[in-house]
C-alpha positions in Angstrom: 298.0 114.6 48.3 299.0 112.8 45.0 300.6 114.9 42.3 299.4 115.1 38.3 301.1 115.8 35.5 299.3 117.7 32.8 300.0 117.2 29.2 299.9 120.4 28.0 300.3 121.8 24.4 299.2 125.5 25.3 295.8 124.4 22.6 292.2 124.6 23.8 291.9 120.9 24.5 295.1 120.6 26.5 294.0 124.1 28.5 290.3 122.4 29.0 292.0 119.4 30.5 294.1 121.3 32.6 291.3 123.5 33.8 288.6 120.5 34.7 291.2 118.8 36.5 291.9 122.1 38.6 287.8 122.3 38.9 288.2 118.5 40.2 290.6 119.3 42.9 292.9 117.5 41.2 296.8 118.3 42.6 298.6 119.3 39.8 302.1 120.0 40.3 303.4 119.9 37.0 302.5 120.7 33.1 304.7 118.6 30.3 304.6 119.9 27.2 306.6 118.1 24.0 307.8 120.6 21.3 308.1 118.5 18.6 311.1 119.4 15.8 309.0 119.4 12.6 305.2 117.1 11.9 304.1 114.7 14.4 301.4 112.6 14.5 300.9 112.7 18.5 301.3 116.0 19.7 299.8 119.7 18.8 303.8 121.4 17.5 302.0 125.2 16.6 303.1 128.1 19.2 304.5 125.5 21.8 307.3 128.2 22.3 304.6 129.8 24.7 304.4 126.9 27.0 306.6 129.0 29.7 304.2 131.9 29.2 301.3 130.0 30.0 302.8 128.0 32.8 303.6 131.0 34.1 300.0 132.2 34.0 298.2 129.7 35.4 301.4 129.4 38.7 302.2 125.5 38.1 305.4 124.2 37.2 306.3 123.3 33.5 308.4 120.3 32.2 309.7 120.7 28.7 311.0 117.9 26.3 312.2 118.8 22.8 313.2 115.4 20.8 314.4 115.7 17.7 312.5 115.9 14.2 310.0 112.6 14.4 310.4 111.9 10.6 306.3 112.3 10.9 306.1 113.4 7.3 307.6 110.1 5.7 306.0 107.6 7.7 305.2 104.0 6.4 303.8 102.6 9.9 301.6 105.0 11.1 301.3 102.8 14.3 304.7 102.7 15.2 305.3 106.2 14.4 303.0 107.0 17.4 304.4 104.3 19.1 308.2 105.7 19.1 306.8 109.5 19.5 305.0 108.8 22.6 308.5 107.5 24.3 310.1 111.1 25.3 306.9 111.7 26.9 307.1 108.7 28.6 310.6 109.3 29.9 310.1 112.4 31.3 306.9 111.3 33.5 309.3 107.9 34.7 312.2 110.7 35.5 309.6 113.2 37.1 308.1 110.2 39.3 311.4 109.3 40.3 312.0 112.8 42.3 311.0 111.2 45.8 308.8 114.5 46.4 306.5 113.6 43.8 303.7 111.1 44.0 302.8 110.9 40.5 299.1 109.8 41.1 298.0 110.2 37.1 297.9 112.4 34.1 295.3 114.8 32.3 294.9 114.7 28.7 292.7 116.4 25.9 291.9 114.1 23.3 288.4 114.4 22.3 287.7 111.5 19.3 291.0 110.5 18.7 291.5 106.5 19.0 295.0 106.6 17.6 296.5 109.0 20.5 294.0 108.2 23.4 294.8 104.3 23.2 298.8 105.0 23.6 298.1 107.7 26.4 296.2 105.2 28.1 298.4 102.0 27.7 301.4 104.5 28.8 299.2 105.1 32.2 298.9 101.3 32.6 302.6 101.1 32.6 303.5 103.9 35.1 300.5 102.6 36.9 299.0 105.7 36.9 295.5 107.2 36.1 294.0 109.4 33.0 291.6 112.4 33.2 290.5 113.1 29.8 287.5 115.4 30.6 287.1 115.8 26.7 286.7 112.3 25.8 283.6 111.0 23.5 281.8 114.5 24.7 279.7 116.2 21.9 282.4 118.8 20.0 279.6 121.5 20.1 279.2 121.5 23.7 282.3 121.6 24.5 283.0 124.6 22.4 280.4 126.5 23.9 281.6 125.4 27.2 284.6 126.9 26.8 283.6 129.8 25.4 280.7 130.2 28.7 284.3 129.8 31.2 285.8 132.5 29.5 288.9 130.8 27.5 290.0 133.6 25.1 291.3 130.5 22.4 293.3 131.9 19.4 293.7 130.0 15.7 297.2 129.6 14.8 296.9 127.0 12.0 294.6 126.0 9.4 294.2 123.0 7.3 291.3 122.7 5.5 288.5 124.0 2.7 286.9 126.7 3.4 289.8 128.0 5.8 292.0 130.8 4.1 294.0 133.2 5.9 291.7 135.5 7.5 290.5 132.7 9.9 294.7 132.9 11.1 294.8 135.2 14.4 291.0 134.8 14.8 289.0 134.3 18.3 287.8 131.1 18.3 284.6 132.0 19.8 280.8 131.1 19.0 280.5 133.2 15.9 283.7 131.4 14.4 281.8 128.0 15.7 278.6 129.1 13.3 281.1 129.5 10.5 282.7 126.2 11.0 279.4 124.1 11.6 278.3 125.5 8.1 282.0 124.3 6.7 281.3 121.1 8.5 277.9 120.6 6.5 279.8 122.2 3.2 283.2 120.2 3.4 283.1 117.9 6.4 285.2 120.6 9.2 285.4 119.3 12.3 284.3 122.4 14.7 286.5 121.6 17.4 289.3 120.9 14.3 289.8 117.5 15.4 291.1 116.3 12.0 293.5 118.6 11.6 291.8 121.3 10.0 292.8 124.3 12.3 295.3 124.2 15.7 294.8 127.0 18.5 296.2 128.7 21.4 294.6 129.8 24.4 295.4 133.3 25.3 293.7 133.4 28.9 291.2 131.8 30.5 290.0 131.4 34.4 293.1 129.5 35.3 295.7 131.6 34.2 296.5 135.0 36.3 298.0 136.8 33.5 297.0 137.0 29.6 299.8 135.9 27.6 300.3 139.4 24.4 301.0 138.1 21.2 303.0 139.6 18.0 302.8 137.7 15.0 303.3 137.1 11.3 300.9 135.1 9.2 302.6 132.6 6.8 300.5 131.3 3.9 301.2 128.2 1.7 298.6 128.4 -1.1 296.0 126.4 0.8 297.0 126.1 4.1 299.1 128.5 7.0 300.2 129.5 10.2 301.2 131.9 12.8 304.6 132.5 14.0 304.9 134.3 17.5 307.3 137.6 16.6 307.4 138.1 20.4 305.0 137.5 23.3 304.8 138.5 27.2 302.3 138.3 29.8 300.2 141.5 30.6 
């Protein structure tokens, strides 16, 4: 059977891809998660430090790459930019299809309306020669929400980003009460309720791929209109 690799923040796009590939029959062998060093324009950076956890959980094998700081906050050619941060990625799967054990047959991915990262992803599979599952991609934001709400993701907010988002929303279950909120905050401000412009990032906590919920201890940090989570400590229960 052919091995994939799934790209794998730990978010609820990433965890969706991961678990519609597994409802596929899809073989994967391996999740790669990047932990990017500060902002990046490719990759989801909140609460990657749980990537282990989670790999753990859902019993497949985890690759992790940790380049250094992208420069993603001083960026003339936005282009580029994504251009140069997709190329650790792309090592890793070259180095990971090079173990003679491993058919690397293709690669999962969660992008949902995102041109800029889903046209690198897929011009990185034409090189490997490899395919792309993005189960996510073009699909209404609503219905996927509630369909991942109706498998049973427990999905966490970690970041926020946006009006209408202060700090009680950090911490919060991202569930179908939070999705009323935000389609009112889409009408009121433009939110996107999946958070697809960057207005909030999440975690996913458990889920019906994952054995083992993954306990989380954290502090709130708030910058005046805009915060985050960091993890204090975390284990599986």
């Amino acid at each position: 059977m052919s091995d994939w690799v799934s790209l794998f923040s730990g978010g609820k796009d990433s965890s969706w891809a991961l678990y519609r590939a597994l409802q596929e029959d899809l073989d994967v062998s391996r999740l790669l998660t990047v932990h990017p060093a500060g902002d990046s324009y490719m990759y989801h950076t909140p609460a990657t430090e749980l990537a282990g956890l989670a790999a753990e959980s859902v019993g497949v094998d985890l690759v992790e790459v940790s380049p250094e700081d992208f420069g993603a906050d001083d960026v003339d050619d936005a282009g580029a930019q994504g251009d140069a941060e997709l190329e650790p990625m792309e090592a890793a799967l070259r180095e990971t299809a090079a173990d003679g054990e491993f058919d690397l047959a293709g690669v999962t991915a969660g992008a949902v309306e995102s041109e800029f990262q889903t046209s690198r992803i897929r011009e990185m599979c034409d090189r490997l020669g490899i395919d792309l599952f993005a189960p996510l991609w073009r699909e209404d934001p609503v219905d996927l929400a509630e369909a991942m709400f109706d498998a049973g993701f427990d999905i966490r907010i970690v970041q926020v980003a946006a009006y209408g988002l202060d700090e009680s929303w950090l911490g919060r279950r991202y569930d179908a009460g939070a999705l009323d909120e935000l389609l009112d905050l889409r009408a009121e401000y433009g939110v996107h309720p999946l958070g697809e412009g960057g207005e909030f990032e999440t975690y996913v906590v458990d889920g019906p791929h994952m054995d083992r919920r993954i306990a989380m201890e954290t502090d709130a940090v708030w910058e005046g209109d805009r915060g985050h989570l960091t993890v204090r400590n975390a284990r599986l229960e």
